[in-house]
C-alpha positions as CSV (number, residue, x, y, z in Angstrom):
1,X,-18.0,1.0,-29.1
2,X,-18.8,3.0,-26.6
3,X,-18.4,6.0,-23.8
4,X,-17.1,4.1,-20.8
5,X,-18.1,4.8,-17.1
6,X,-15.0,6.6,-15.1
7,X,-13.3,4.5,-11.9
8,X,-13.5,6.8,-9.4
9,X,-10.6,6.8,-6.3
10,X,-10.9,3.8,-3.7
11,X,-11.3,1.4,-7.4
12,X,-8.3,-0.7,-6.9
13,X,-7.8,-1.0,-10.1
14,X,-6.3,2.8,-10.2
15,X,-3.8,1.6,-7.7
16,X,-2.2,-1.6,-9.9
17,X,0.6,-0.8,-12.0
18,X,-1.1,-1.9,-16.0
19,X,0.4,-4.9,-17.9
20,X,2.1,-4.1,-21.2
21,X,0.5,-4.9,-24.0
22,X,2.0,-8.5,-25.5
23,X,-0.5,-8.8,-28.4
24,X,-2.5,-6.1,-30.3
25,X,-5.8,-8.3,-31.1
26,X,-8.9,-6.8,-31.5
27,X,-9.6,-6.3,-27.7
28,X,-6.7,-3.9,-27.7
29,X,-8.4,-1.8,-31.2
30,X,-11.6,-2.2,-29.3
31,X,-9.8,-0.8,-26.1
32,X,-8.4,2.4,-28.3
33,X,-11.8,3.1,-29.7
34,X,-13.1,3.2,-26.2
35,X,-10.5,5.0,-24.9
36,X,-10.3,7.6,-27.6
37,X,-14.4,7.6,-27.6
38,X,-14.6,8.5,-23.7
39,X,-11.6,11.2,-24.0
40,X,-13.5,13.1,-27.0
41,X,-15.4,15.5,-24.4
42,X,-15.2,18.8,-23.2
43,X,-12.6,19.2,-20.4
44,X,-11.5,15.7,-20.7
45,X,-7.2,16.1,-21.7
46,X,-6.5,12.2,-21.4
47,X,-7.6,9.2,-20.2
48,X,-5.6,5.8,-19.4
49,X,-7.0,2.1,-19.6
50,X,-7.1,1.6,-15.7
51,X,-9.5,4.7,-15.3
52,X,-11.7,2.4,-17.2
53,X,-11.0,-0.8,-15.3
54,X,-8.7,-2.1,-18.1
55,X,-5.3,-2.8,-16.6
56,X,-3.3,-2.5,-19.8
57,X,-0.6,-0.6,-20.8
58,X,-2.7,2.2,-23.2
59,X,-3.6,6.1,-23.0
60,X,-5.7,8.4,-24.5
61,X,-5.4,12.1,-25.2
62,X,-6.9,15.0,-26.2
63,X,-5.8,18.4,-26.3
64,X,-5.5,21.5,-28.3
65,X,-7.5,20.0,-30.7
66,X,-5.0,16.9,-31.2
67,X,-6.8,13.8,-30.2
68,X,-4.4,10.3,-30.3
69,X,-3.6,7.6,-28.1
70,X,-0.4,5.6,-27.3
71,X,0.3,2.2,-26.6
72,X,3.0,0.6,-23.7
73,X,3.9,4.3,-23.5
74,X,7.3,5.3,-21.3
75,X,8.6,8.8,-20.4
76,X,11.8,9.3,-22.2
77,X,12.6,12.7,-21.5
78,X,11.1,15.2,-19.0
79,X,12.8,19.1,-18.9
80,X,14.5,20.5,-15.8
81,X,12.3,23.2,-16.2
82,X,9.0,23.0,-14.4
83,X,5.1,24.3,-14.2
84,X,2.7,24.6,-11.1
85,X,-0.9,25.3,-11.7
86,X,-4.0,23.1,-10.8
87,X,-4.1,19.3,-12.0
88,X,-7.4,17.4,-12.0
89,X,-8.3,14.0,-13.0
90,X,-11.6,12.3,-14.1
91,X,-11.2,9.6,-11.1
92,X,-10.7,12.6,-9.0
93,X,-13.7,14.2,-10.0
94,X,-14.4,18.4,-8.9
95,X,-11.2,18.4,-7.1
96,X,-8.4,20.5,-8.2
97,X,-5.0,21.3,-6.5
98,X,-1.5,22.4,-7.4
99,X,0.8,19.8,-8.4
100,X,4.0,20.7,-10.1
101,X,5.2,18.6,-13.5
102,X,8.1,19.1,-15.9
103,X,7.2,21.8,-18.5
104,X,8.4,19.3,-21.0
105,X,7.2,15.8,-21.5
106,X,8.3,13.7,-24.3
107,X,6.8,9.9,-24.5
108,X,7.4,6.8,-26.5
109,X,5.5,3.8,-27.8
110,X,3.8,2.1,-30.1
111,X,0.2,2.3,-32.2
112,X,-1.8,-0.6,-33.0
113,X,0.2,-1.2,-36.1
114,X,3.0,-2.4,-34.0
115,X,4.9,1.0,-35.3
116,X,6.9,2.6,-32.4
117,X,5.2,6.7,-32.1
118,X,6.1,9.5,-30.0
119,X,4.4,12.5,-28.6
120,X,5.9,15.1,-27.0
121,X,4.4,18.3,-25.8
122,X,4.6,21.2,-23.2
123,X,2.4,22.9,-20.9
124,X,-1.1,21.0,-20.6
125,X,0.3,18.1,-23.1
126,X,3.3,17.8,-21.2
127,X,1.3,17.6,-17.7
128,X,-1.1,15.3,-19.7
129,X,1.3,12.8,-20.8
130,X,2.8,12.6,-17.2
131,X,-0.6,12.6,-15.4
132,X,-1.4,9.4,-17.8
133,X,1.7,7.4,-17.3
134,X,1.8,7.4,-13.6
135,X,-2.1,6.5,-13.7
136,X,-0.7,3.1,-15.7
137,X,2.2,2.7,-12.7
138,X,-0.7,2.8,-10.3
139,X,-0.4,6.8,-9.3
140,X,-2.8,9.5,-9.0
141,X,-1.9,13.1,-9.4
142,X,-2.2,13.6,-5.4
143,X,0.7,11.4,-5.0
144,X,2.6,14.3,-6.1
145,X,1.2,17.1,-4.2
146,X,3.2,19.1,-1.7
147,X,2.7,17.3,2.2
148,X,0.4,20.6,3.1
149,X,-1.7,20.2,-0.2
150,X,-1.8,16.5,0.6
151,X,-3.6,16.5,3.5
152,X,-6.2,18.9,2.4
153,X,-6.3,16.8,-1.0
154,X,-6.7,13.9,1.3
155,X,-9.6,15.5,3.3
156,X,-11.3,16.5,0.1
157,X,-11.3,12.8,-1.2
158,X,-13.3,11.5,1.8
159,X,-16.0,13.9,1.5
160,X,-16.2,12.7,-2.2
């Protein structure tokens, strides 16, 4: 397979909730290896379908040297307690600002076996996991940015 190119913000496609996957075929192992083969880089922590114009259901991850991938994933359980700090994303590229997530993330659903998996994880995985499951509902991280941050964010993006 292959390294896939990155949509970038203004793609549509990063704005379309995904569909959940119905059938795991070999278009959907093909899509894993993909997805798992574009996350395996330096500074790279995940990577969802859509941010490689695939609108299915399916995330990549990869960090602290734990590299998987989950299919028709759902947030099950997010803590009370919470982290600031710097988000980024790859369809975002070179911009970074402070977006606040649960410290805690824990995520359900299923591999390519059809067996139902969960990952669950704090600090960067538990931003990770959240930052990937809005992308498949259509969100990007500035979504979530505090109204003053937003409009800086925003100004940022059009000088992309």
């Amino acid at each position: 397979m292959a390294i896939r190119d990155i949509r970038i913000i203004g793609d549509p496609v990063l704005r379309t909730p995904c569909d959940p996957i119905t059938k795991i075929d070999d278009g959907v192992r093909a899509l894993v290896k993909d997805l798992l083969e574009s996350v395996d880089m330096d500074g790279r922590a995940g990577l969802a379908a859509n941010q490689i114009g695939v609108s299915l259901r399916a995330f990549s991850y990869n960090v602290d040297d734990e590299l998987g991938y989950v299919l028709n994933p759902k947030i099950v359980e997010l803590s009370d307690k919470k982290q600031g700090g710097d988000e980024g994303c790859l369809s975002v590229p070179g911009l970074w600002f402070p977006c606040q997530r649960s410290w805690y993330a824990r995520v359900t659903g299923i591999d390519l076996d059809g067996n139902e998996i969960t990952v669950e994880g704090t600090d960067v995985l538990g931003r990770c996991l959240q930052h990937e499951c809005d992308h498949l509902d259509g969100h990007l991280y500035l979504d979530r940015l505090d109204r003053s941050v937003r409009k800086k964010a925003m100004a940022a993006v059009r000088n992309l």
